[in-house]
N, C-alpha and C positions, 0 to 999 in steps of 0.2 A: 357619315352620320353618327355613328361608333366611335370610341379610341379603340385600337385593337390592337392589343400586346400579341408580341407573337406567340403561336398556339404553343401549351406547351407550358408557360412562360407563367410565374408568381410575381408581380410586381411587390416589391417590401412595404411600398408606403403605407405605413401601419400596420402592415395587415403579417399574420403568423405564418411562417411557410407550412406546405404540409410534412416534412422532415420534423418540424415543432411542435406542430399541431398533435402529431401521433404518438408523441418520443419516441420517432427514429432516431436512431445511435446516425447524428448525419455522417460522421465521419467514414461510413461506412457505405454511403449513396444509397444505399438500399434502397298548539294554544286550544284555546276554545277551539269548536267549528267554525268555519268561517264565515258569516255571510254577507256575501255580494251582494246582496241587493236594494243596500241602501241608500245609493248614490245615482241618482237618474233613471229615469224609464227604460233607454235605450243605451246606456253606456258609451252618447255620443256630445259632443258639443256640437251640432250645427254642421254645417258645409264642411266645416274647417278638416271634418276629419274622413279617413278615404271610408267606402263602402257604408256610407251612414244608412243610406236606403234599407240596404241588403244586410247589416247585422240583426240578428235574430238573439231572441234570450230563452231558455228555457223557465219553466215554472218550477220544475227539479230535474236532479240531474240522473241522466241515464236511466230514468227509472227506477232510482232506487229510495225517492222519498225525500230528497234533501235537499232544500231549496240553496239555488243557484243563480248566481248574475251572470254566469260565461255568455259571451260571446258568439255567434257562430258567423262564418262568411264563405263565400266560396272560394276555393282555392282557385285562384284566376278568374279563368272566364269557364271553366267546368263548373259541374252542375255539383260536386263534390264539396259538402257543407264539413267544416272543419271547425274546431276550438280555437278561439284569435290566439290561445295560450296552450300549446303543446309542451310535452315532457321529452326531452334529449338522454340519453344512456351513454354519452361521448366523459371519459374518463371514471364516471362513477359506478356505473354497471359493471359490477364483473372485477372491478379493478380497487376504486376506492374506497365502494360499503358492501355490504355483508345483503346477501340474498335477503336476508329477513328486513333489511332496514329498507332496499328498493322494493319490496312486498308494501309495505307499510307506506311508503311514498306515494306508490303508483295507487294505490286504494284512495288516500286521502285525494289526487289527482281526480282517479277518475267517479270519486263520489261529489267531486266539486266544479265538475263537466267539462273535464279535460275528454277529447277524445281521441287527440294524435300522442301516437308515441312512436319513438324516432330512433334509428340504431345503423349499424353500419357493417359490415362482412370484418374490418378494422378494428372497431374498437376491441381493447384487450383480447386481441389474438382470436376474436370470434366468441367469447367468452360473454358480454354483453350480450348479444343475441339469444344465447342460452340462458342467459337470469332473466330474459324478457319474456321467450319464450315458457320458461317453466313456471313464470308469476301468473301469466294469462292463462295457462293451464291450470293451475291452481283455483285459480276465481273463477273460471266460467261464465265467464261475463260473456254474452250473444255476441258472436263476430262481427255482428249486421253492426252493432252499437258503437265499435271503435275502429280505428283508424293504424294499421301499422306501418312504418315506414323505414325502409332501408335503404341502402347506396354500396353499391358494387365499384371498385378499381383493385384496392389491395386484399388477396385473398390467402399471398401464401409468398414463399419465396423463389417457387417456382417460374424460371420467364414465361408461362401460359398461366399461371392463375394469379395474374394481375393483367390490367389493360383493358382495353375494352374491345377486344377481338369478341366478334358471336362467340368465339367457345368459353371464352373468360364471363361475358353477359349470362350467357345459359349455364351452364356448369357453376358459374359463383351465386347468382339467385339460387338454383337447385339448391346449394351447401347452407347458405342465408333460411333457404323454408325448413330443411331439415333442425337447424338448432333452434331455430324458430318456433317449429311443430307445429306450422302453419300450411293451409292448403296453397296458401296466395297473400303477398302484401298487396294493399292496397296501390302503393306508390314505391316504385324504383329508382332508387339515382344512380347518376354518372358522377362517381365522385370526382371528377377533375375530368378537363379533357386530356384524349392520349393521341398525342403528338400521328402515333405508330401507326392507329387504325385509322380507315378512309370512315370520311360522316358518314358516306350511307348502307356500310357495312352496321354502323351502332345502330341508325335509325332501324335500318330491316330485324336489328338483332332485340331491339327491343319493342318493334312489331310485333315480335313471335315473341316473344316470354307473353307479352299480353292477350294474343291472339290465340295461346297454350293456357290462358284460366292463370298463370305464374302472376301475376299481377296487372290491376286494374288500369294504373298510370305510370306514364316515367317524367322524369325528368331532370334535372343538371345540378352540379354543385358547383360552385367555383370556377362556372366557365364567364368568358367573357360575352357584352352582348351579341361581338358579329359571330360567335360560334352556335348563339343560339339561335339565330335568325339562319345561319347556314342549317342546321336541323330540321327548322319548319323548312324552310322550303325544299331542301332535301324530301321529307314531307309528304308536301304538297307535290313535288314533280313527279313521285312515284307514286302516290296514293297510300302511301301508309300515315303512321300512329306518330302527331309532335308531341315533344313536351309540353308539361301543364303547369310546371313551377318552376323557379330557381332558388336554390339554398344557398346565402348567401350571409356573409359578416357583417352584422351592422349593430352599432352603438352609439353613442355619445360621440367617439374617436374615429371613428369607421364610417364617411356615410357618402361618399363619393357616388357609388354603383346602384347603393338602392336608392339613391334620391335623384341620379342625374341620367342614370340608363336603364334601369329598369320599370320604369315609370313608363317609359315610350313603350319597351315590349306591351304592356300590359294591355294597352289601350291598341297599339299595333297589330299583335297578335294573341292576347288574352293568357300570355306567360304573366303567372303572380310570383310574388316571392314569399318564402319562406324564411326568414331570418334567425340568426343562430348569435349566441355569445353576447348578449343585451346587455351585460355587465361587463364586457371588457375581460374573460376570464376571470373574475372577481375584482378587478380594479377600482370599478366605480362602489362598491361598497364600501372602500377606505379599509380594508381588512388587512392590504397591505401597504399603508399610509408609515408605519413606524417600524415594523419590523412581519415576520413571515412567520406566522402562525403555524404550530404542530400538528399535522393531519389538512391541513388548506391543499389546493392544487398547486401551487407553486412549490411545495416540499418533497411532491411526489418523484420517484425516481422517473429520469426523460423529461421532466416539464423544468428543467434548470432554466430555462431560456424564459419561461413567466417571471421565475425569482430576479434574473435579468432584466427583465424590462421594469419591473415594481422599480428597482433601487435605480434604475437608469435616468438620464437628468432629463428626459422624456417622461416616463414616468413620475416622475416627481412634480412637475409640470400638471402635467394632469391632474395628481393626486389635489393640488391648490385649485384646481378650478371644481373638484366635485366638493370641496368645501364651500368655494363660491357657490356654489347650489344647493345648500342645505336650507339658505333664511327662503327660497322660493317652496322647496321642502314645507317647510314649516307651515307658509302662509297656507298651504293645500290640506296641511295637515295629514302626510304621509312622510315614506323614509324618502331618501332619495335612491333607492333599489328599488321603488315605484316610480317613480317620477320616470327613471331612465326607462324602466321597460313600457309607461303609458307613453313616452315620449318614441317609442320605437312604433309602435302599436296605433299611433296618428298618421304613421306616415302613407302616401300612396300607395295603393298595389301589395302592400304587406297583408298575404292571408292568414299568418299565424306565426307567432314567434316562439321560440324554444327554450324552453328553462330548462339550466342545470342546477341542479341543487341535490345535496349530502343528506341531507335531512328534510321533517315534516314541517318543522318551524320556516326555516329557511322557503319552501314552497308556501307554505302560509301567506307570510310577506309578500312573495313574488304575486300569487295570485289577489294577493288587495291593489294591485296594479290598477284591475277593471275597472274599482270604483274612482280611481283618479282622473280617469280617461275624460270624463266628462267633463273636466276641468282644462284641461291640455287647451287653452283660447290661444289666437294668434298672437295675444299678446306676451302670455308668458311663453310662446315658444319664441319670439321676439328676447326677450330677456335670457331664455337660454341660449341662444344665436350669440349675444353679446358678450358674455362669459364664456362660450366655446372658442369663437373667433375663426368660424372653420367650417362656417355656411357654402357647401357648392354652387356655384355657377351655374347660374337656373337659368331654361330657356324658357321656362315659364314656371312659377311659383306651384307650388303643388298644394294641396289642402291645408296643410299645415303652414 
């Protein structure tokens, strides 16, 4: 039903290993205010696009006065209403800007009804979780109103605080709430499957962190489909807690998993996806089309392997077809760093996509995504199909 790489196992095809992902040393294995809401009632085009029923708009946002076009949907098939447009802390928190600048982000975010925000025990050495933690300390914004989210595998360099042994699940959440300063995230991930642990050691393991007040949901990052169906039923045959989401790479360049197996889960067993990297690490912006910008993620110490791929004849490649996308750009009257994220944002079973972004400008942009969406018809997704050239193998045609 599945492809099923073996457990374990990162297939390359396009996609970043997690050695890359992290900058792991491999060698070592180890504007104005914005507003939304001038572009359709419901921020949908018709049939064409997944959860049309079910997105919902605020009239302001989080209550603070400021009117808003966000999105909202349920993360799967849980009753759990999320922002179609989350904020991600993977390279930038902690690592790239400066506490006061992710302050200034995460406000503008969530004055503009962002309500997920997204982090990981990994990013910058745990350092992330602590500028996340200390912003949401700072603002006091009601816990009821936002969404936090983390993912547990690498915690440390100890062989017990990585993996997803229960002591590593309990023990690395525990370290995750403390820099957090949180009672409880909402949502748990499995950042990767591990080979080491049996499913239903994870499953029981992440029964209890939930069943302990530790967090409300869990769910998977970067596993494959038949790892997530072993889960549920895992499950189901004990009586415990499935996953609710899978976080998952999808772009322009990327779109294998969520469009040709995750689509089944969703409808299967009410697994949605979470999508992450909507630009390609910054690719499809053309930023690095000529050369590698001072202070970009690709200059960063550890991410040699992005500056790699930009100048690669891959890369480059690419680079020619998101120029091919600009006259369609145009006709919409957006960048095409909207087009790519409303075109992620049409797809099936997607409950929320995840922005990274340096700055407020940069998020600005990202979030006029919403008003494009309602344009995203089958035909211009036809026309970016024929300029991609790299539409998957449908067993049946999905919304889009």
């Amino acid at each position: 039903m599945f492809s099923h790489p073996p457990r374990g196992s990162l297939g390359r095809a396009g996609r970043f290993s997690v050695d890359e992902l992290y900058g792991f040393n491999v060698s070592k294995k180890l504007k104005p205010r914005l507003d939304l809401k001038k572009r359709g009632e419901n921020g949908t085009a018709g049939s064409q696009l997944f959860n049309n029923s079910r997105d919902s708009q605020t009239q302001d946002s989080q209550g603070q006065g400021i009117p808003s076009g966000m999105r909202y949907r349920n993360l799967g098939k849980s009753g759990l209403r999320v922002s179609c447009l989350g904020l991600g802390t993977w390279v930038t928190f902690g690592s790239q800007i400066s506490e006061e600048v992710a302050e200034n982000i995460m406000t503008v975010a969530y004055e503009h009804g962002v309500n997920l925000f997204d982090t990981a025990e990994v990013y910058a050495a745990g350092r992330a979780e602590r500028t996340l933690g200390n912003i949401l300390k700072k603002k006091e914004w009601r816990r009821s109103s936002y969404v936090v989210t983390t993912k547990i595998y690498w915690g440390g360099q100890a062989e017990t605080e990585r993996g997803l042994s229960r002591k590593h699940i309990i023990e690395g959440l525990r370290g995750s709430l403390e820099r957090l300063q949180l009672e409880y995230v909402d949502i748990v991930f499995a950042n990767r499957m591990d080979a080491n642990s049996p499913m239903e050691e994870i499953v029981r393991a992440m029964t209890f962190v939930i069943n302990q007040g530790m967090a409300m949901y869990w769910g998977t990052s970067r596993w494959s489909a038949m790892e997530i169906m072993e889960a549920y039923s895992v499950a189901r045959q004990f009586n415990l807690i499935p996953p609710v989401c899978e976080q998952a790479e999808y772009h322009l360049f990327q779109r294998e998993k969520v469009e040709t197996q995750l689509p089944e889960l969703y409808h299967k067993i009410g697994v949605g996806s979470m999508t992450w990297s909507p630009l390609a690490c910054g690719l499809i912006t053309g930023k690095y089309a000529n050369t590698i910008p001072e202070k970009s993620r690709a200059s960063i110490k550890g991410y040699h392997w992005l500056k790699e791929k930009a100048v690669s004849d891959e890369g480059k490649k690419q680079h020619i077809k998101v120029k091919d996308l600009h006259p369609i750009a145009e006709r919409l009257h957006c960048t095409v760093t909207q087009l790519a994220i409303a075109w992620c944002l049409r797809s099936e079973g997607v409950s929320s996509v995840l922005l990274g972004v340096s700055n407020c400008d940069q998020l600005i942009e990202n979030l006029g995504s919403i008003q494009v969406l309602s344009q995203i018809t089958p035909q211009i997704i036809t026309e970016i199909d024929q300029i991609l050239g790299n539409k998957p193998n449908l067993k049946k045609d999905s919304r889009a």
